[in-house]
C-alpha positions as CSV (number, residue, x, y, z in Angstrom):
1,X,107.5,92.1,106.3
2,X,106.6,93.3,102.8
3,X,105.7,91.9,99.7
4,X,107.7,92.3,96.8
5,X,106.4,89.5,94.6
6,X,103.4,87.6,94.0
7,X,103.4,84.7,91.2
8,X,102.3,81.4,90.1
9,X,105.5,80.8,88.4
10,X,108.0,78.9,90.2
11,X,110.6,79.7,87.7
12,X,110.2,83.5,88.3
13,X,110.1,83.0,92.3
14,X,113.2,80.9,92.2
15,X,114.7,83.5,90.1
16,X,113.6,86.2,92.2
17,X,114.9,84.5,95.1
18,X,118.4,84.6,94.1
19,X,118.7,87.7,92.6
20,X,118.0,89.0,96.4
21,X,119.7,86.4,97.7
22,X,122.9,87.7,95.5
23,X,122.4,91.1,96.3
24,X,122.2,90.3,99.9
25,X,118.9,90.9,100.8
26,X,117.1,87.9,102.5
27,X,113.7,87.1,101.7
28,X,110.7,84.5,102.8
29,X,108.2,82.8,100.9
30,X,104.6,82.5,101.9
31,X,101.8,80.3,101.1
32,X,104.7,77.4,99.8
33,X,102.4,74.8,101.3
34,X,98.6,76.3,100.1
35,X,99.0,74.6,96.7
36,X,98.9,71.7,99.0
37,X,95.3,72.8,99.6
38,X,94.5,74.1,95.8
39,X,95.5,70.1,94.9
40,X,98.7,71.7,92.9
41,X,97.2,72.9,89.9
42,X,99.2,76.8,91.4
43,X,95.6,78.5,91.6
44,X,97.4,80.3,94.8
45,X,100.0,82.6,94.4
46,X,103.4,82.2,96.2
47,X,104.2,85.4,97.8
48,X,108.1,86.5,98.3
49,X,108.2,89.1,101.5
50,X,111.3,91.1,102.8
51,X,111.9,93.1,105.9
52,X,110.0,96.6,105.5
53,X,113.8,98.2,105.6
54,X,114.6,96.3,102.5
55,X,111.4,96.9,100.5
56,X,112.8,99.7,98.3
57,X,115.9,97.8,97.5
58,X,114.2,94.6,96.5
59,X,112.1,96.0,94.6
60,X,113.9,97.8,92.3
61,X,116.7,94.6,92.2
62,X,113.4,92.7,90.7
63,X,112.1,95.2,88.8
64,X,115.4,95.1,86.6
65,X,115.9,91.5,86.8
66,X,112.4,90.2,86.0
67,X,111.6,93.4,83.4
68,X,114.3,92.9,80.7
């Protein structure tokens, strides 16, 4: 798996989520439970990962989605 995202924001990873989701390319998030651990003040990242094939697409789907 690759990561294609990193963010604190959870408006930008839910975002980024469905654009992918949209264009058909699934996607995992990581580390959803270590603000558990941070006590929820989102020190920790949330990463979003995709399968290595689908790196170059997802990227490039967020890229012009999340850079207007």
């Amino acid at each position: 798996m690759r990561e294609v995202l990193t963010t604190n924001n959870p408006v930008d990873l839910s975002y980024a989520e469905a654009v992918l989701t949209n264009a058909g390319v699934k996607s995992v998030v990581f580390d959803t439970h270590m603000s558990v651990l941070d006590g929820s003040m989102v020190i920790l990242p949330r990463r979003l990962m995709v399968a290595d094939a689908d790196e170059a697409r997802a990227r490039a789907l967020l890229k012009d989605a999340l850079n207007p």
